[in-house]
N, C-alpha and C positions, 0 to 999 in steps of 0.2 A: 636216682629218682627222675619221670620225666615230666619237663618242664613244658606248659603248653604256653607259645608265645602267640594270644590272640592279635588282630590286627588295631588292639584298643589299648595295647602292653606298652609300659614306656618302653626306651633303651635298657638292655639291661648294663647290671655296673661291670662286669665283666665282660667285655665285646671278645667275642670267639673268633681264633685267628686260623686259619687253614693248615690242614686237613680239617674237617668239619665234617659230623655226619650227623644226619637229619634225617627227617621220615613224613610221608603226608599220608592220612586215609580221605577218600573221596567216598561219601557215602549215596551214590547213588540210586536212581532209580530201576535200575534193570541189575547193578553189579555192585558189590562194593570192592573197591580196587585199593590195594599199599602199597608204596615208593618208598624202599629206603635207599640213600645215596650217600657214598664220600664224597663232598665237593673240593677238588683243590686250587679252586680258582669260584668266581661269583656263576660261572655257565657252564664248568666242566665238571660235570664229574662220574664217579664210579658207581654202576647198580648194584647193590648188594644183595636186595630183595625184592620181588617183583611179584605181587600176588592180587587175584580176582578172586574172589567169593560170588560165584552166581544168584546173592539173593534177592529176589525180585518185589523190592518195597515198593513200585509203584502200583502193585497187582492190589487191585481192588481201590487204592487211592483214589482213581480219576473215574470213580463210578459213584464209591459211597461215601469219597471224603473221609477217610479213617485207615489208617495204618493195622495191617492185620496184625492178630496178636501172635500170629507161626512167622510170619515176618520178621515181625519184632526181636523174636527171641532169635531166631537165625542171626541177622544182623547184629546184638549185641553180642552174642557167642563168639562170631567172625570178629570183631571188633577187639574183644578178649583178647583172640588169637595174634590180632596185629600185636596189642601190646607187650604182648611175651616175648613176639619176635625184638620188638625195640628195646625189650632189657636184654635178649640174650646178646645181640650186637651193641650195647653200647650206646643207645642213641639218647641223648639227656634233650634234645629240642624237636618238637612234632606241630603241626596243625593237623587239625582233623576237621572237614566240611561234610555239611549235610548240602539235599540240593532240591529241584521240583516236590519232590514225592515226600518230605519231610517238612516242607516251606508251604508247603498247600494243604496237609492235611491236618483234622481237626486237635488229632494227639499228639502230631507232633511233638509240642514240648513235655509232653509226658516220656515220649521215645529221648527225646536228649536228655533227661533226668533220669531215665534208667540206665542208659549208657555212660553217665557221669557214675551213677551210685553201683554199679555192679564194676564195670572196668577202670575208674579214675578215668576216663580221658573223656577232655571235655568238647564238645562235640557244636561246631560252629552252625548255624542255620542260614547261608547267602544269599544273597538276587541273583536273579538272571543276568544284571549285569557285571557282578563281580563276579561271577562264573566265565563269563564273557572275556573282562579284563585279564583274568588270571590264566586262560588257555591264552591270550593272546599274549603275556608276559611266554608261556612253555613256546609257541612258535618265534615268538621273537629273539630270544636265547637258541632258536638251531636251524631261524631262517633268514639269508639276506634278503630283506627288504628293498636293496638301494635308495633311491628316490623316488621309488613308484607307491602306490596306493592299491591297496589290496582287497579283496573283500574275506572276509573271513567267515565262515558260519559249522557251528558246533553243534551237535544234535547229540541228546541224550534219552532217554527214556521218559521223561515229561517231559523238556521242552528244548528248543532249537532257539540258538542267538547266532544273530546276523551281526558283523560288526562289519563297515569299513577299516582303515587302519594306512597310518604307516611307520617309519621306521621311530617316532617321536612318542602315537601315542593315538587314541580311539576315539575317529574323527566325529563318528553314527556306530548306535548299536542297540539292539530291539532285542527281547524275549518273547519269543511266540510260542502257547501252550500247543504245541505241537510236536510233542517229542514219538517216539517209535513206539513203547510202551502202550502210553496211553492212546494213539492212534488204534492199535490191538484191540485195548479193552474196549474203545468206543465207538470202532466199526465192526468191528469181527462180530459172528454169528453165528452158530456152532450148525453144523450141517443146510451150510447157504449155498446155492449153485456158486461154483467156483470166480469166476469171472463176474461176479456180481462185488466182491470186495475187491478188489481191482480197481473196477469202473468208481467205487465211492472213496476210494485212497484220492483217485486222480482226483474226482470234485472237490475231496476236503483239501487237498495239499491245494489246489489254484485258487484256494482264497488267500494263501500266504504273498504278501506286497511288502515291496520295500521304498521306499520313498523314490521320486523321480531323481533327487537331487544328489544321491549315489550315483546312478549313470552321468550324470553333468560331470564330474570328478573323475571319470573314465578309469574305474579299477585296472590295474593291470592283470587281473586275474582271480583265481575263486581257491581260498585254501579249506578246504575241508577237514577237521576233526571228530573225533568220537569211533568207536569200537567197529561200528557197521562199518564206514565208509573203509576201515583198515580191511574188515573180510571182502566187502566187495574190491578192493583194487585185488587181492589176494585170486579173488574168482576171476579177474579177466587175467589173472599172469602178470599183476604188477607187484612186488615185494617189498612191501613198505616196512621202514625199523627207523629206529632211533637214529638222529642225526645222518639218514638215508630219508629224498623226496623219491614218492612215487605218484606215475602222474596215471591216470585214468580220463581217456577221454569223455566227450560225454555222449558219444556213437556208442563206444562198450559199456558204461552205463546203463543206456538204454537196453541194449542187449542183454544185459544181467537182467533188469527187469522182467521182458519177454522172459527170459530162459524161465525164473524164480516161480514168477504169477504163473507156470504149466506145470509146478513140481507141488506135491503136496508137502508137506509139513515132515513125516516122514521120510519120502524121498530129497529133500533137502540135508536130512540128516547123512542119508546113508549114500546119497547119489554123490554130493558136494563136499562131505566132509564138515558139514559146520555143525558147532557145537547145540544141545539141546534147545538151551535158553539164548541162540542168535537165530533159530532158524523160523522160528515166527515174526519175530519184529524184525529181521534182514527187510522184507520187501516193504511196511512201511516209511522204514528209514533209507531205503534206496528212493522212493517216488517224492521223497521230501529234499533231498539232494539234488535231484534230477531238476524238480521246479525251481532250487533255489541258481542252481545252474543257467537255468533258462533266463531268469530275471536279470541275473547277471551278464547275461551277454557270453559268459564263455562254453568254451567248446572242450576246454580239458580241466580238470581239477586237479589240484596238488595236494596228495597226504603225507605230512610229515612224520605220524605215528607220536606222536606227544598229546597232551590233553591236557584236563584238569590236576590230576597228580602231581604233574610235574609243572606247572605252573604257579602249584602250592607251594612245592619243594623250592623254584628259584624265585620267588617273592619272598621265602622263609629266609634261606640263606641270607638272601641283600639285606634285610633288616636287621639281622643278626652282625654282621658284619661289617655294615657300611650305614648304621643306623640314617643319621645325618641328611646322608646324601640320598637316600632311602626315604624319607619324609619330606626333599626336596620333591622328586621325581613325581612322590606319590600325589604331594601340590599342582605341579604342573599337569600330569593327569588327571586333575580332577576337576581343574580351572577347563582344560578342554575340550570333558564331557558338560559340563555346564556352557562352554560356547556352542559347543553342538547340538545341546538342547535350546537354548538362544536362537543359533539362525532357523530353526524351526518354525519359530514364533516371529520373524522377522523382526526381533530386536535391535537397537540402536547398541548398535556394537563399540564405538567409539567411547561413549558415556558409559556403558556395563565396565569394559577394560579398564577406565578411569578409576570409577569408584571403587573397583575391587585394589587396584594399586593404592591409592590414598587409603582405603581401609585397612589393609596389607600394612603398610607404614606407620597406621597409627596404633595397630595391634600390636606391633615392634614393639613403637617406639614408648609406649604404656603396657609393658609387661607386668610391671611393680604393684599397677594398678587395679587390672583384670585378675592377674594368676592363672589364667588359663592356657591353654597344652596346643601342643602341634595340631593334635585332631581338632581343637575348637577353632583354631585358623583356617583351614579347608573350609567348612562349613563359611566360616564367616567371607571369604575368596567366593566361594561357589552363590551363595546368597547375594551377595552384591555383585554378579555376572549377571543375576537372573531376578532382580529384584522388582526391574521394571516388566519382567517376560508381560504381567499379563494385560499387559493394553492390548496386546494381541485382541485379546475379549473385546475390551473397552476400556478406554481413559478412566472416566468412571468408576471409583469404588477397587482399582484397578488391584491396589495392593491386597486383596481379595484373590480377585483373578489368579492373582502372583500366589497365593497359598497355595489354590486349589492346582492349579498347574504343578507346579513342583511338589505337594504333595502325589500326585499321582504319576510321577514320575522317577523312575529308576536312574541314576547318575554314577556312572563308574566309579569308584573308591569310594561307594556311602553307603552304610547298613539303612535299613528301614528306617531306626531310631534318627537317624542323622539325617533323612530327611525328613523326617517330621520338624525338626529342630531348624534345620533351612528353612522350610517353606515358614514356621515362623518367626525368623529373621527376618526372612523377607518382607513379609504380612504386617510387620511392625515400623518399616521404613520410614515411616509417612508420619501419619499424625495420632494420636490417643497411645494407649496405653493398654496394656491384657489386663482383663477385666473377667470377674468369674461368670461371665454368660459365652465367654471367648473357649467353645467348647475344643479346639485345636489346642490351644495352650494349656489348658486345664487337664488337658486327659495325661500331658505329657508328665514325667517325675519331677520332681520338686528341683533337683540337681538343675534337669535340663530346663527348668523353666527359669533358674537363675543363669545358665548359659544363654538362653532365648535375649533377656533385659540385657546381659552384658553386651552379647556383640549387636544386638539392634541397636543399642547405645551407640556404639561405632559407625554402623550404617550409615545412620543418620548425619552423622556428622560429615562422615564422607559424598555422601550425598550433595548435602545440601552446599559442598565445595567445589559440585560442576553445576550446579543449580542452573544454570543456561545452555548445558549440555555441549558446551566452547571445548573445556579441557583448557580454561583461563587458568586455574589454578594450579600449576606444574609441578608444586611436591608441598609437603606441610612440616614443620617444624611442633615438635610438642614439649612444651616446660611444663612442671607442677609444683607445688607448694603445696602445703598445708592444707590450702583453701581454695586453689584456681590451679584451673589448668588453662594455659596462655600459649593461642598458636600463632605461630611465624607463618605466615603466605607469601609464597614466593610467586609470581603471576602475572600477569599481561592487562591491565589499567587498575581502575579504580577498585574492583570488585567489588562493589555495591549492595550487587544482588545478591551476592553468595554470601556477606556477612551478613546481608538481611536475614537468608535462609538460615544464617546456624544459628543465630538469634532466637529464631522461630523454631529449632529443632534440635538443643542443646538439651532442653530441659531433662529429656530421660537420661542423658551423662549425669548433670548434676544431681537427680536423685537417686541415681543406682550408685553412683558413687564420692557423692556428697563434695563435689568442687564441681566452684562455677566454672562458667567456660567465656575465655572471652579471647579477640583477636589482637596480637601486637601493635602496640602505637594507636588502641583504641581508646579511651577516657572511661575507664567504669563506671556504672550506676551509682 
């Protein structure tokens, strides 16, 4: 029977020891593609099976918003198909992702419901940026890094992610609806002077920008992912394959370009050799390459021939194996997309670090208390990095600011849901309470808005522990009883103000979980 380990699973009670074989589907905008692999180690392993389905879900998505219903059935068929192949080989653990063309459009979850109910397998909906994260886990598993900083950008049939990166973890990283597909559907014009789509590829792709603050951090270079940029290094003579780099300058680049934009549609097929469903979207997805190239400063691009697939496949394995240390990493990852969304906003980096470590420590150290899980930790790390983001706006009203910001923002290692659930963590840091006009809180589930109380509870606390934004108060101590919960402060003078502050901002601890709160060596009321 096969077991779907989403990324919301606990550990399971049997940890799988190697040989291990596992399976991902990536379901696609232009293809849907399946990875099944023996791993005999957490980055090594053997392909067993290696299959593309050409079917083209984003066709008509980025037009009329609606998944066609000949699509649909294509795709759940192929899908079928995967799962036959993972009982004839054995495989008991899969994730299966959806991506753009599934995540944007309006049926969407009618299409993951029928792929639940026709093939069992249940069928994941991600962001751009855990698309992002998860090709950047597949090149990080078959590329040294060193100590340099890389730029990475993955282009798919809806949309292209930019990330910085390096050997640690994803410093910047953007989802731009800018993918190959939909570039097709929303310039192309069926009998246009040739050189007229061309000229409007270039104008739409040089609206794509990347922050200045990439170049300040002086990439060491541009890795490219995604199916096209594999055909075009193939067109200039470069041979890109698994755990083999091939590099493509960005002189032959340009030259594919030229060649592509003089062939028609036809002659692409039959001149070049490329397959039906690459040889239209080839030239949008070369002029989006080319510009991100240029922004980046370099002059050659590296394709490792890895993607999304198999960044499903070794993010599957770690968890499956190495649960633990698996939920560390995923922490540290997620703390660092929230700093990177931080210096964005010019945050006081110093006080975010703080509070999330004090918050960190008291989520420990009151496990008994909360009952809440790895994933509600992240959130609650990622919320206290970014609680104060929105003075950006303005001081004023700010924990506001702080919703709206982080709700409209994507954070590596967080579904949609989990930022909603952040931004009102955040939003709560301060003063009052969620109130049924608090239309963010209220739209959330019942679950998440007792998750919401809990760790704003903790924020707060932690918070009002750098109260002077010093980092006076260097780690905290937590006892309970019955009736109180009594902290030890260990810290640099009197601490005055911070005990004023938790005075003033305890209250939501004591009524979400019914102990008062009071500080060591204080005199109670």
């Amino acid at each position: 029977m096969i077991q779907l380990l989403s990324r919301s699973s606990k550990a399971p009670d049997a940890v799988p020891g190697f040989p291990l074989r596992a399976a991902a589907v990536d379901v696609g905008s232009n293809a849907i593609r399946f990875l099944a692999a023996e791993f005999t180690g957490l980055t090594t392993y053997k392909v067993l099976a290696e299959v593309r389905q050409p079917v083209r879900l984003g066709h008509e998505v980025f037009l009329s918003g609606k998944l066609a219903r000949s699509a649909m059935e294509a795709a759940v068929e192929a899908i079928g198909g995967f799962r036959d192949r993972m009982e004839s080989l054995g495989i008991a653990h899969y994730r299966a992702v959806a991506t753009s063309a599934t995540r944007e459009s309006r049926n969407g979850g009618e299409f993951v419901a029928r792929v639940a109910r026709e093939t069992g397998i249940q069928l994941e909906v991600i962001t751009g940026r855990e698309e992002a994260r998860l090709v950047y886990e597949a090149i990080r598993a078959n590329t040294p890094f060193g100590k340099k900083k890389w730029m990475l950008v993955d282009l798919g049939g809806g949309s292209v992610e930019v990330s910085l990166v390096d050997s640690s973890s994803i410093l910047w990283s953007e989802s731009h609806t800018m993918g190959s597909v939909r570039l097709l559907e929303e310039l192309a014009t069926s009998g246009e002077e040739p050189g007229r789509f061309q000229r409007l590829l270039a104008e739409y792709a040089a609206t794509l920008r990347i922050p200045v603050i990439t170049k300040q951090w002086n990439p060491a270079g541009l890795i490219a992912t995604g199916g096209n940029i594999e055909a075009l290094a193939r067109l200039v003579g470069a041979e890109p394959g698994r755990g083999r780099l091939a590099t493509v300058s960005l002189a032959d680049l340009r030259g594919a370009i030229d060649k592509l934009s003089r062939l028609s549609y036809r002659e692409r097929v039959e001149q070049l050799g490329l397959r039906e469903d690459r040889a239209d979207v080839i030239l949008p997805a070369a002029m989006v390459y080319e510009r991100v190239a240029s922004l980046a400063g370099a002059t050659e691009i590296l394709v490792p021939a890895v993607g999304l697939k198999d960044g499903v496949l070794v993010d599957l394995v770690e968890d499956l194996t190495t649960h633990e240390a698996h939920e560390d990493r995923k922490e540290r990852d997620a703390v660092a997309g929230a700093l990177a969304l931080g210096k964005r906003y010019l945050f006081d980096e110093n006080h975010a670090t703080h509070v999330a470590r004090l918050a960190g420590s008291l989520f420990d150290q009151l496990q008994k208390v909360h009952r809440l899980e790895a994933s509600d930790r992240r959130i609650l790390m990622a919320a206290a990095v970014l609680h104060d983001i929105g003075i950006f706006i303005g001081h004023k009203k700010h924990h506001k600011h702080s919703l709206y910001i982080i709700g409209q923002s994507e954070i590596p290692e967080f579904t949609p849901r989990e930022i909603d659930i952040m931004a009102n963590v955040a939003r709560y840091h301060r003063k009052g309470t969620p109130a049924v006009h608090h239309e963010h809180f209220t739209r959330l589930a019942s679950d998440d808005r007792e998750r919401v109380v809990k760790l704003a509870s903790l924020l707060r606390i932690a918070d009002a522990l750098d109260r002077e934004h010093l980092q006076a108060v260097r780690s905290v101590k937590a006892n309970t009883s019955k009736t109180r919960l009594t902290l030890e402060l260990d810290g640099e003078g009197d601490l005055l103000l911070e005990r004023w502050a938790l005075r003033r901002k305890a209250g939501l601890f004591t009524e979400t979980f019914g102990l008062e709160v009071e500080v060591a060596g204080e005199k109670s009321e």
